[in-house]
Biopython code that builds the backbone (N, CA, C, O; Angstrom):
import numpy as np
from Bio.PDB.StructureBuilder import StructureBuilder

atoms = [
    (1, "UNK", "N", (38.785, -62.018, -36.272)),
    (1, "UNK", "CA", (38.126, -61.206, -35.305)),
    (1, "UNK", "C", (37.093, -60.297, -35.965)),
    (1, "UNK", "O", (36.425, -60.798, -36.870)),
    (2, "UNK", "N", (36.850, -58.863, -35.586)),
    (2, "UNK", "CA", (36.354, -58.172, -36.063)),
    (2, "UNK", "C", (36.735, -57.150, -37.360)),
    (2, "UNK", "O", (37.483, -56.173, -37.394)),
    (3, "UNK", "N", (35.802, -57.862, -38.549)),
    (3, "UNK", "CA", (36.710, -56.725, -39.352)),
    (3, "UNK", "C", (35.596, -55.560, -39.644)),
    (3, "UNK", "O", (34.385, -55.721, -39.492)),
    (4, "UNK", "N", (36.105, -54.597, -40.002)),
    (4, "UNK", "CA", (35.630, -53.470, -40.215)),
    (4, "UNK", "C", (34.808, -53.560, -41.623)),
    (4, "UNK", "O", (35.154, -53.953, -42.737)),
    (5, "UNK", "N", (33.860, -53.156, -41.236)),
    (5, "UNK", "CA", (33.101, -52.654, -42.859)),
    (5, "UNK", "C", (32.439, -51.463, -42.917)),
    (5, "UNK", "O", (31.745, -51.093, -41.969)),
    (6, "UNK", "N", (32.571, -50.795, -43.945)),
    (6, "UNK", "CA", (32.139, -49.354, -44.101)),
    (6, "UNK", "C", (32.846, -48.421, -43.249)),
    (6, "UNK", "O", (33.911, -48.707, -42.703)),
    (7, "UNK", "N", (32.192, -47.182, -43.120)),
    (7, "UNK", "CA", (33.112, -46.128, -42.684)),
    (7, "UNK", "C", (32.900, -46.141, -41.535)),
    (7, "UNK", "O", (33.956, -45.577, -41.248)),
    (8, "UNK", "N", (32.368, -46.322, -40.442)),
    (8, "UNK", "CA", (32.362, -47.020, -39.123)),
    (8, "UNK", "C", (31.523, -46.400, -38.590)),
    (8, "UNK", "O", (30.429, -46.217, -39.123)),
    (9, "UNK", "N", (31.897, -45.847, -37.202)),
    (9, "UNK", "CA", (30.269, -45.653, -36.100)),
    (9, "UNK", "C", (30.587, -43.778, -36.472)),
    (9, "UNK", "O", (29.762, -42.977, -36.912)),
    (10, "UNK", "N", (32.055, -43.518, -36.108)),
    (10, "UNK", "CA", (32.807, -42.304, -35.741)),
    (10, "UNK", "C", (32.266, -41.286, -37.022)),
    (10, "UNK", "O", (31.465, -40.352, -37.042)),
    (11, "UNK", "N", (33.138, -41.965, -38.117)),
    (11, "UNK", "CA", (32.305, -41.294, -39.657)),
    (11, "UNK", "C", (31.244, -41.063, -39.704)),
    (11, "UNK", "O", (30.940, -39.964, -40.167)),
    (12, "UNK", "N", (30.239, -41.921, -39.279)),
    (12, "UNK", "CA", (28.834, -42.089, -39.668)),
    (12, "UNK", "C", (28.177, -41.052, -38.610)),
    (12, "UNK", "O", (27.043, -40.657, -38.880)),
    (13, "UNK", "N", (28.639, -40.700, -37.730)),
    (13, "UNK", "CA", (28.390, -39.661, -36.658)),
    (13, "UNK", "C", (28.225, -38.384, -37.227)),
    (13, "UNK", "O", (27.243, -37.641, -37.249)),
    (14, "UNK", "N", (29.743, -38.221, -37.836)),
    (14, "UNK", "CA", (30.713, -36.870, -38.197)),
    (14, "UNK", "C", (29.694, -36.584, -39.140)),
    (14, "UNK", "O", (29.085, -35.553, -38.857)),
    (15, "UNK", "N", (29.138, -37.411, -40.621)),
    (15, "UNK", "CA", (28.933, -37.070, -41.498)),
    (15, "UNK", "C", (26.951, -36.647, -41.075)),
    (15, "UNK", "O", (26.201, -35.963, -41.771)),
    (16, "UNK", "N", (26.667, -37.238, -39.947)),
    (16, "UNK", "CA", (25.429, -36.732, -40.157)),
    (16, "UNK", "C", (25.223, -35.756, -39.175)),
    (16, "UNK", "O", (24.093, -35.396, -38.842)),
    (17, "UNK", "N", (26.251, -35.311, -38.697)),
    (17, "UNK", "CA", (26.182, -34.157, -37.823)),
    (17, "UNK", "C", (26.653, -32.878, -38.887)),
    (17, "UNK", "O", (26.035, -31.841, -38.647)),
    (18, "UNK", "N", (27.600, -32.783, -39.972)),
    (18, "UNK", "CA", (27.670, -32.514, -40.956)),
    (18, "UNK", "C", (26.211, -31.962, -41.748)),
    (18, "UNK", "O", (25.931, -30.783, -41.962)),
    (19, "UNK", "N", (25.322, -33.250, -42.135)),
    (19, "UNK", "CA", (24.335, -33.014, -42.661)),
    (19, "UNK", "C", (23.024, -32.328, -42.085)),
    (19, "UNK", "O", (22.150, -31.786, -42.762)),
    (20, "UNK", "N", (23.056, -32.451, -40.746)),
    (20, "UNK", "CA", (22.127, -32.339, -39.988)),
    (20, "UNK", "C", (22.592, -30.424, -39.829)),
    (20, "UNK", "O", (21.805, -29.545, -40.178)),
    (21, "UNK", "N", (23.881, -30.156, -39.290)),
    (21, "UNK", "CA", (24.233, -28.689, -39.219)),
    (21, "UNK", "C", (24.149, -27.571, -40.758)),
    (21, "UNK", "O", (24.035, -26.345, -40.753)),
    (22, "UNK", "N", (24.235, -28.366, -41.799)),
    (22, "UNK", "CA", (24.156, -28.090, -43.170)),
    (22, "UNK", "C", (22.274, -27.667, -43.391)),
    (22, "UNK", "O", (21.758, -26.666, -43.888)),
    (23, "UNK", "N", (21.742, -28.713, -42.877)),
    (23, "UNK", "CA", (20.376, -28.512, -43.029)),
    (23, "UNK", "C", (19.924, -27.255, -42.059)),
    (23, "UNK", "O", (19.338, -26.268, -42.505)),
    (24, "UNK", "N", (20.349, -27.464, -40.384)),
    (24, "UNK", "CA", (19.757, -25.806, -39.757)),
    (24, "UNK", "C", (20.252, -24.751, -40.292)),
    (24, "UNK", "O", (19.540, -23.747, -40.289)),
    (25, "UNK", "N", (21.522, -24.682, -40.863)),
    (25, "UNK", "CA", (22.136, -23.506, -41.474)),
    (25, "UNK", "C", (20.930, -22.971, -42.293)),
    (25, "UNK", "O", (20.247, -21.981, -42.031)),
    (26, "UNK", "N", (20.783, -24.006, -43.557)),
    (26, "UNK", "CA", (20.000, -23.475, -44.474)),
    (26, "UNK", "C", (18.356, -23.259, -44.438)),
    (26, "UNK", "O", (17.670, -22.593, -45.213)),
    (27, "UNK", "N", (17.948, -24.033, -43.296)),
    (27, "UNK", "CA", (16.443, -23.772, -42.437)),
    (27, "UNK", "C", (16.553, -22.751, -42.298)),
    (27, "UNK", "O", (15.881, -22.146, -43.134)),
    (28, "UNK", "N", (17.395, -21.725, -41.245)),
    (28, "UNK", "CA", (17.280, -20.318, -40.472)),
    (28, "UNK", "C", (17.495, -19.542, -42.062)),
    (28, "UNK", "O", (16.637, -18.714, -42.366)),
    (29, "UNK", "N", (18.396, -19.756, -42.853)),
    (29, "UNK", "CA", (18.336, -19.196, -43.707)),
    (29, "UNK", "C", (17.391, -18.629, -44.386)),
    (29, "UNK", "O", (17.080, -17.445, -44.522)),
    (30, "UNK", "N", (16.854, -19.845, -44.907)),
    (30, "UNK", "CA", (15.225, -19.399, -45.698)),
    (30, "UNK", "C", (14.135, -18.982, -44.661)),
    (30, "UNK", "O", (13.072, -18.517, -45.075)),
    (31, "UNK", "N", (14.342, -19.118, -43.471)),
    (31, "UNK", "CA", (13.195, -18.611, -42.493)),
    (31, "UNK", "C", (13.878, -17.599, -41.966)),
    (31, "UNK", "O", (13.320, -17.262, -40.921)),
    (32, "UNK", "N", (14.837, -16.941, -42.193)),
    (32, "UNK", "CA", (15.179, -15.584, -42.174)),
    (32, "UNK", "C", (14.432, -14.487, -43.482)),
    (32, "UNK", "O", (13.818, -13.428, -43.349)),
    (33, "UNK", "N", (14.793, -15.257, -44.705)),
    (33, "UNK", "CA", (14.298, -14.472, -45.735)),
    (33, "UNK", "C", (13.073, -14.452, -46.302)),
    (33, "UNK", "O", (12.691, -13.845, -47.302)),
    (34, "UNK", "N", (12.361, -15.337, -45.401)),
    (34, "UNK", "CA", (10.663, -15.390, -45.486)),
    (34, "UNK", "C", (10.068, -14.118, -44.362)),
    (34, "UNK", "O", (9.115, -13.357, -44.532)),
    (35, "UNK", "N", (10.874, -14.205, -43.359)),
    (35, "UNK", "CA", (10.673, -13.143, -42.391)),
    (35, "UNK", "C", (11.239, -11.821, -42.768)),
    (35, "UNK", "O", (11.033, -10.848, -42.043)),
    (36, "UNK", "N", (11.912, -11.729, -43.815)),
    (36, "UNK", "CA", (12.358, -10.025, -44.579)),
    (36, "UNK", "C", (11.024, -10.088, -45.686)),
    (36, "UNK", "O", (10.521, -8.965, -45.682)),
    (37, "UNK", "N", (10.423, -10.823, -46.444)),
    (37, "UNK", "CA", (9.971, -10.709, -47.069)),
    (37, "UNK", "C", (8.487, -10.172, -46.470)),
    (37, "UNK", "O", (7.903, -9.130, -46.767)),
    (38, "UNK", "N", (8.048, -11.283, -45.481)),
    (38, "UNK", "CA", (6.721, -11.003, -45.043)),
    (38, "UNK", "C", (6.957, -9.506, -44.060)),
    (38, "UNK", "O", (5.919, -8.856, -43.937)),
    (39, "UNK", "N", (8.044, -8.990, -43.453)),
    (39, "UNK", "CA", (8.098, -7.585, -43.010)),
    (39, "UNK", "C", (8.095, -6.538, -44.223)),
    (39, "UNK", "O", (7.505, -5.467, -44.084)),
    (40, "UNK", "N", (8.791, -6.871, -45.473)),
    (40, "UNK", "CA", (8.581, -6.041, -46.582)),
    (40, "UNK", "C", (7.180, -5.636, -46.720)),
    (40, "UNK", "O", (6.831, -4.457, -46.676)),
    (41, "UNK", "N", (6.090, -6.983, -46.947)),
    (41, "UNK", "CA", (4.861, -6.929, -47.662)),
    (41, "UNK", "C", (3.849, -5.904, -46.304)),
    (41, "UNK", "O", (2.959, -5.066, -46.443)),
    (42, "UNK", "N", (4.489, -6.453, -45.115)),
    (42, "UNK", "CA", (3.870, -5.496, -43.881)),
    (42, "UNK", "C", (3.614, -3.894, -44.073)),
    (42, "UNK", "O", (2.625, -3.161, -44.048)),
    (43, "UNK", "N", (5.090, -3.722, -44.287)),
    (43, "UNK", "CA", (5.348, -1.997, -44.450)),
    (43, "UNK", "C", (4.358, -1.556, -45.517)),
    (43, "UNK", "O", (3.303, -0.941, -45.362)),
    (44, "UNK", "N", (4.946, -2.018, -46.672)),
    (44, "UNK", "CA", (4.126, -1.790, -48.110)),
    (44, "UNK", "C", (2.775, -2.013, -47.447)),
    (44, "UNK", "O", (2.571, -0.920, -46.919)),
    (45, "UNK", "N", (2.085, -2.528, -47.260)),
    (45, "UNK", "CA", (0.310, -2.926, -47.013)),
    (45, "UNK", "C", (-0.124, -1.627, -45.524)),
    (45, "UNK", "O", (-1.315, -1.382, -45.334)),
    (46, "UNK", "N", (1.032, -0.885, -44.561)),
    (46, "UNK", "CA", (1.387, -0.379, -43.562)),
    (46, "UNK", "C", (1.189, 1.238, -44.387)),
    (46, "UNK", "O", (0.444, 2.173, -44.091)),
    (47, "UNK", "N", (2.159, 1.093, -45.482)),
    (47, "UNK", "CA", (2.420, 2.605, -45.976)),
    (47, "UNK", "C", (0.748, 3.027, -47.008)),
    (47, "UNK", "O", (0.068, 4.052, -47.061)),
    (48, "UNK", "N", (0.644, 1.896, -47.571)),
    (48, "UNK", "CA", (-0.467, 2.314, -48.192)),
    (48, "UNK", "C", (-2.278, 2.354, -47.532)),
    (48, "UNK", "O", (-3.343, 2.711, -48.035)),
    (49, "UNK", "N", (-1.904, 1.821, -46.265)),
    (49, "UNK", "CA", (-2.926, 2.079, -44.974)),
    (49, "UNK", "C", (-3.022, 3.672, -44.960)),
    (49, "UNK", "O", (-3.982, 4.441, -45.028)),
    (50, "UNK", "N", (-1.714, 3.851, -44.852)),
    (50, "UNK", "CA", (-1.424, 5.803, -44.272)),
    (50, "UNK", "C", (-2.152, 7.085, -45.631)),
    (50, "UNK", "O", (-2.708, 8.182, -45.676)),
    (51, "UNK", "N", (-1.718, 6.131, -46.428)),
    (51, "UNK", "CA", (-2.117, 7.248, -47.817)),
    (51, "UNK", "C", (-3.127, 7.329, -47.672)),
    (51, "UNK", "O", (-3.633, 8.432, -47.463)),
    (52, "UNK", "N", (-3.867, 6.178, -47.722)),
    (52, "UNK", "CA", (-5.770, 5.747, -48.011)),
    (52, "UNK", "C", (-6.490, 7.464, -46.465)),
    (52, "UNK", "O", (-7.122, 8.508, -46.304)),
    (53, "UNK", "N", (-5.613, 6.344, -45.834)),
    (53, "UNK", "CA", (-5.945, 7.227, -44.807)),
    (53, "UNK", "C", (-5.758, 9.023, -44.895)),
    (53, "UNK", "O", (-6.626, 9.692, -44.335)),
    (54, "UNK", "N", (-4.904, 9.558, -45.426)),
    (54, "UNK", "CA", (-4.613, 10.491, -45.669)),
    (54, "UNK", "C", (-5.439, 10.810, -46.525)),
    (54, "UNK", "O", (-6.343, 11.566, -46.169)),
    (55, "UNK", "N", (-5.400, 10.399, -47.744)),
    (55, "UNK", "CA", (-6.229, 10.738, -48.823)),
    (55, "UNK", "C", (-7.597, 11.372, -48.483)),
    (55, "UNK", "O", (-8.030, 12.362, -49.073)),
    (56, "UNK", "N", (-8.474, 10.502, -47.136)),
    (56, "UNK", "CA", (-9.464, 10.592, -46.595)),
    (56, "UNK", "C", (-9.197, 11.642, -45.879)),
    (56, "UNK", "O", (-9.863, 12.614, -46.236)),
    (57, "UNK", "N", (-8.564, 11.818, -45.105)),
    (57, "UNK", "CA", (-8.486, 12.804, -44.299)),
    (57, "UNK", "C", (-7.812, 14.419, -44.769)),
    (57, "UNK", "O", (-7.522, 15.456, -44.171)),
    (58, "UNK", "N", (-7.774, 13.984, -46.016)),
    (58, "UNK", "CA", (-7.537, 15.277, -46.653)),
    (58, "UNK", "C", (-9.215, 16.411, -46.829)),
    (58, "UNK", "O", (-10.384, 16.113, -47.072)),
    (59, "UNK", "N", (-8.480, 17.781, -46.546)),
    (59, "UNK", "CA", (-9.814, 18.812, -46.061)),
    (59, "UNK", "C", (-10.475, 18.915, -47.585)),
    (59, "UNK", "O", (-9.778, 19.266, -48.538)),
    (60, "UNK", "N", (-12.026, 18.544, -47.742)),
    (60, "UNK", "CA", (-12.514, 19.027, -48.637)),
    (60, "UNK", "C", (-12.782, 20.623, -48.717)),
    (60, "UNK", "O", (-13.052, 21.529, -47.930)),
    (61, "UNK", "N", (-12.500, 20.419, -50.471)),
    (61, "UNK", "CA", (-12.990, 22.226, -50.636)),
    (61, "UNK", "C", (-14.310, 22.943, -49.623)),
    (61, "UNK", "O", (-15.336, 22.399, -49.215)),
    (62, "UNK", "N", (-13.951, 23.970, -49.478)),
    (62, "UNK", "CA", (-14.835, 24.625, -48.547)),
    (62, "UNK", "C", (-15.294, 25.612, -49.514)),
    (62, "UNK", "O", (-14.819, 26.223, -50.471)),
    (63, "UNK", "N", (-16.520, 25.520, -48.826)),
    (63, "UNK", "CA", (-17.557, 26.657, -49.881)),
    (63, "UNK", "C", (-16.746, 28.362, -49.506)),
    (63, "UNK", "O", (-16.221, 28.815, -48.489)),
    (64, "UNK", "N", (-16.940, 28.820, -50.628)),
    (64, "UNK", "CA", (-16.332, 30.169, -50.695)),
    (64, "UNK", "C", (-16.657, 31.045, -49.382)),
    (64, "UNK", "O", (-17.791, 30.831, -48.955)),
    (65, "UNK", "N", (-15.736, 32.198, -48.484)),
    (65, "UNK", "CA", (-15.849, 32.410, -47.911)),
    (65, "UNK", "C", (-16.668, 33.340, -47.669)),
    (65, "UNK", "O", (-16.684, 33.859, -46.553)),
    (66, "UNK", "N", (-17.821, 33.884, -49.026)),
    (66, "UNK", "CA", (-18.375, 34.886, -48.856)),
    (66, "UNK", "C", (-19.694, 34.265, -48.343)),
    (66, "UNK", "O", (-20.525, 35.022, -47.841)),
    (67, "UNK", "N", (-19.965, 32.840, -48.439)),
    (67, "UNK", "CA", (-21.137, 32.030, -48.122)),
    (67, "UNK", "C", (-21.106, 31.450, -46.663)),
    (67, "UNK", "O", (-22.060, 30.875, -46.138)),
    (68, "UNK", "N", (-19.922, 31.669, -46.092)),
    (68, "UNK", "CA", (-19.579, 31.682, -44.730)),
    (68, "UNK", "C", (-19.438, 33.143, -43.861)),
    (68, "UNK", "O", (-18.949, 33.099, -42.732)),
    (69, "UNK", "N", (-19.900, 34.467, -44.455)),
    (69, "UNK", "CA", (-20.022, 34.876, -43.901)),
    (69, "UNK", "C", (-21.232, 35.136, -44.106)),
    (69, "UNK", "O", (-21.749, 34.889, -43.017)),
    (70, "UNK", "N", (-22.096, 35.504, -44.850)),
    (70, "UNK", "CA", (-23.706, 35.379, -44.938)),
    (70, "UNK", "C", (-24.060, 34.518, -43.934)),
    (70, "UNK", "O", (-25.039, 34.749, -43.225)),
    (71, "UNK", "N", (-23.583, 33.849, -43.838)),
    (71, "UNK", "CA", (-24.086, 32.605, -42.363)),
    (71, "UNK", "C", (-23.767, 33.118, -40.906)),
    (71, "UNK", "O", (-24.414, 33.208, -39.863)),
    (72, "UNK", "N", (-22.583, 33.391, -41.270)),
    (72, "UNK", "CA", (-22.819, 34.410, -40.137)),
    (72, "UNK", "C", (-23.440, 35.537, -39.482)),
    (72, "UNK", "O", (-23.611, 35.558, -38.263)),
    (73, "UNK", "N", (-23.909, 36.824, -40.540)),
    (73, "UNK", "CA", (-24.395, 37.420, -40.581)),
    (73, "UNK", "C", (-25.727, 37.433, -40.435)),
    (73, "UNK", "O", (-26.451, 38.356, -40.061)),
    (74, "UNK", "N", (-26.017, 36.260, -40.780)),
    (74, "UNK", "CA", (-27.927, 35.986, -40.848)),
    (74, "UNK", "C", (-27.709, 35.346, -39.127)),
    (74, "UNK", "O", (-28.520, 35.936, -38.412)),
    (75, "UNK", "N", (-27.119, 34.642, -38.555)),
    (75, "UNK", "CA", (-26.725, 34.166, -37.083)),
    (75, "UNK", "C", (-27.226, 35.398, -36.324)),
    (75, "UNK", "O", (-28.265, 35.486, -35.668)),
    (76, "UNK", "N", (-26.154, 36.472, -36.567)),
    (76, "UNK", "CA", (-26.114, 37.566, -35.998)),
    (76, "UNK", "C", (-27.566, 38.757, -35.637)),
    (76, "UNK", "O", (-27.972, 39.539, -34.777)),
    (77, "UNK", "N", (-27.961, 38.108, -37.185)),
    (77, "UNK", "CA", (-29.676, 39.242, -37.284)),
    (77, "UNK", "C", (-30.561, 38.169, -36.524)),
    (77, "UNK", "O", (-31.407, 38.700, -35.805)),
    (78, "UNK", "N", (-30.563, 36.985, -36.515)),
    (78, "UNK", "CA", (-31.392, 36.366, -35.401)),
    (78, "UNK", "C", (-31.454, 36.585, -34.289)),
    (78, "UNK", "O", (-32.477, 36.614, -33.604)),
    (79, "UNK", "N", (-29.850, 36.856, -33.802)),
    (79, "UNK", "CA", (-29.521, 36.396, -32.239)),
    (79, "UNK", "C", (-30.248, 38.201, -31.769)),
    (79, "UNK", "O", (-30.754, 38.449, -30.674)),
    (80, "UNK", "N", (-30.078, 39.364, -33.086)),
    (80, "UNK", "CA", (-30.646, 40.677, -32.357)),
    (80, "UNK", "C", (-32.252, 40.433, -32.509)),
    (80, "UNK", "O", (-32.994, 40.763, -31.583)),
    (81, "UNK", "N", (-32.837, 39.770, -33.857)),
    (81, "UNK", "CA", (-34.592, 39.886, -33.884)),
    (81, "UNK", "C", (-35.047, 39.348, -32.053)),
    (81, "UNK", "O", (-36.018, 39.679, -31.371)),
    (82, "UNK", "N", (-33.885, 38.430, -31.731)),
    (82, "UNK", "CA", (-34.377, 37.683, -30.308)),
    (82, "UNK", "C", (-33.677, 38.945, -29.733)),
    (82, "UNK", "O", (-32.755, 38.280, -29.262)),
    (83, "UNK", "N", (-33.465, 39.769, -29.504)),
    (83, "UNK", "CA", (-33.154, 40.546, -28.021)),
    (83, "UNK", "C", (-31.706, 40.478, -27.475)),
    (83, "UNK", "O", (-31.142, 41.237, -26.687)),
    (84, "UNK", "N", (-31.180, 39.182, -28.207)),
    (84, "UNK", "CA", (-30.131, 38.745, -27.318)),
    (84, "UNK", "C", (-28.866, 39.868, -27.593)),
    (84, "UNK", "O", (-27.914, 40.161, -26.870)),
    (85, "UNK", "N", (-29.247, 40.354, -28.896)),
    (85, "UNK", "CA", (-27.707, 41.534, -29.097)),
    (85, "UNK", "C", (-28.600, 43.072, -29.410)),
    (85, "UNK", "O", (-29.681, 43.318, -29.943)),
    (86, "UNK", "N", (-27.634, 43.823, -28.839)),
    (86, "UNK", "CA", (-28.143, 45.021, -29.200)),
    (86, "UNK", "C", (-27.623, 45.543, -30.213)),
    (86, "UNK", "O", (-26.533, 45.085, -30.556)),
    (87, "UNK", "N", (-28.297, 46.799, -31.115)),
    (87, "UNK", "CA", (-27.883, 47.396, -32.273)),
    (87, "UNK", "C", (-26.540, 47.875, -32.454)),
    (87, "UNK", "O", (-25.918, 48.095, -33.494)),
    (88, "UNK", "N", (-26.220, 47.993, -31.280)),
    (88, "UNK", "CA", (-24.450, 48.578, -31.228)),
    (88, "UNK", "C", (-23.871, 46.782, -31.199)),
    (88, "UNK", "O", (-23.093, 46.400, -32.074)),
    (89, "UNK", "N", (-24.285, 45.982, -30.285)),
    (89, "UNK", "CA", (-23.260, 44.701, -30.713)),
    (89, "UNK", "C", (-23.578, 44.402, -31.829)),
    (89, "UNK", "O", (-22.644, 44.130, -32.583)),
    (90, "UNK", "N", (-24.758, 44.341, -32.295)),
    (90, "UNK", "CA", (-25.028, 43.349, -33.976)),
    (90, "UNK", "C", (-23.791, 44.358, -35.148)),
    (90, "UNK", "O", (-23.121, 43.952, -36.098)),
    (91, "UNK", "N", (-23.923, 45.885, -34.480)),
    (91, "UNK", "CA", (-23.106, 46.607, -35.550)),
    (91, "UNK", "C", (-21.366, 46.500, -35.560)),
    (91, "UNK", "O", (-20.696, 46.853, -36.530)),
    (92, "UNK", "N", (-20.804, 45.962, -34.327)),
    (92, "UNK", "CA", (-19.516, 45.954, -34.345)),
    (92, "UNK", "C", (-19.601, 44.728, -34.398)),
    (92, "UNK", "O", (-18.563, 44.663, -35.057)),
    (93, "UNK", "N", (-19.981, 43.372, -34.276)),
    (93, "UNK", "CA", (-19.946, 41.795, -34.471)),
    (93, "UNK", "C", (-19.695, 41.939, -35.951)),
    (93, "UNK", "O", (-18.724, 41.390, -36.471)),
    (94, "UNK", "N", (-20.955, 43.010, -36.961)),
    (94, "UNK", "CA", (-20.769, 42.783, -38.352)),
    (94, "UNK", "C", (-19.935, 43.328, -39.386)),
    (94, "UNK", "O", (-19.822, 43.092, -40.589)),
    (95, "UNK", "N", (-19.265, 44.293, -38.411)),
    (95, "UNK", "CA", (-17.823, 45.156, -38.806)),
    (95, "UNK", "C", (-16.707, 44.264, -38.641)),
    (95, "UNK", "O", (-15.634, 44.225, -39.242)),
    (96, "UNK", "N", (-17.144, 43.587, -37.753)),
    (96, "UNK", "CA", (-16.018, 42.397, -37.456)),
    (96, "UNK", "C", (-15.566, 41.164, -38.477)),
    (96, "UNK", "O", (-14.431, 40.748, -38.708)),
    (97, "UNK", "N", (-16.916, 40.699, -39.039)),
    (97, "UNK", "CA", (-17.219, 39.713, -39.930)),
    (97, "UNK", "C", (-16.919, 40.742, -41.277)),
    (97, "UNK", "O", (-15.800, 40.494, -41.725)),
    (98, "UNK", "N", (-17.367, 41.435, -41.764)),
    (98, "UNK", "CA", (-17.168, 42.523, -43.120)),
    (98, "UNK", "C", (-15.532, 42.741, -43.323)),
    (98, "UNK", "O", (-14.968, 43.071, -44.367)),
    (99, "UNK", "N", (-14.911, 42.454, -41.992)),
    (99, "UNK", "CA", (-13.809, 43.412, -41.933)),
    (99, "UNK", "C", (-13.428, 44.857, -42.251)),
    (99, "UNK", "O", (-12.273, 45.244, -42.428)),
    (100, "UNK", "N", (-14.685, 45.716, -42.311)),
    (100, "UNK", "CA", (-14.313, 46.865, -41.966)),
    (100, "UNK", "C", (-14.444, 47.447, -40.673)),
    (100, "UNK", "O", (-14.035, 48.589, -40.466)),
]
sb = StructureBuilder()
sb.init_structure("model")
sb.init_model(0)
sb.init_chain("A")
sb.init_seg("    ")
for serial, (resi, resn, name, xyz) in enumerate(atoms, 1):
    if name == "N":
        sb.init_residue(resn, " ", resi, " ")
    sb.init_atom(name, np.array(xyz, "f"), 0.0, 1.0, " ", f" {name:<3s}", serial, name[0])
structure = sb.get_structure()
């Protein structure tokens, strides 16, 4: 009748369902740790976006404050040569700026 040869239909099933579940295991695996890796390189390339950025947006030195108030002060003698302030405002605006 029929004789059997090899490990049959049942085995041959088992073992490549075996191989086949062995292989997605280790697929998701490495496409898990390609996806930690490429989120690693994200952050890192993410964090050093922020510095650059920072770095830039850090306040340059400002000219001394006695050259910011001369600017003001010369503002002030314009806005009276025009009319627009009187001798009593130009004098308490520049008491203001002097801080005395």
């Amino acid at each position: 009748m029929f004789m059997r040869r090899g490990p049959g239909l049942i085995r041959a099933a088992a073992t490549t369902a075996v191989v086949a579940g062995t292989a997605g295991a280790v697929r998701h695996r490495q496409e898990r740790r390609y996806a930690e890796q490429d989120q690693a390189e994200y952050e890192e390339q993410v964090a050093q976006q922020q510095q650059a950025m920072a770095a830039q947006a850090a306040p340059q030195p400002s000219a001394p404050a006695q050259d910011d108030k001369f600017a003001q002060l010369e503002k002030l003698a314009e806005l009276q040569k025009q009319g627009i302030l009187t001798e009593e405002e130009f004098a308490a605006e520049k008491a203001k700026i002097l801080g005395s």
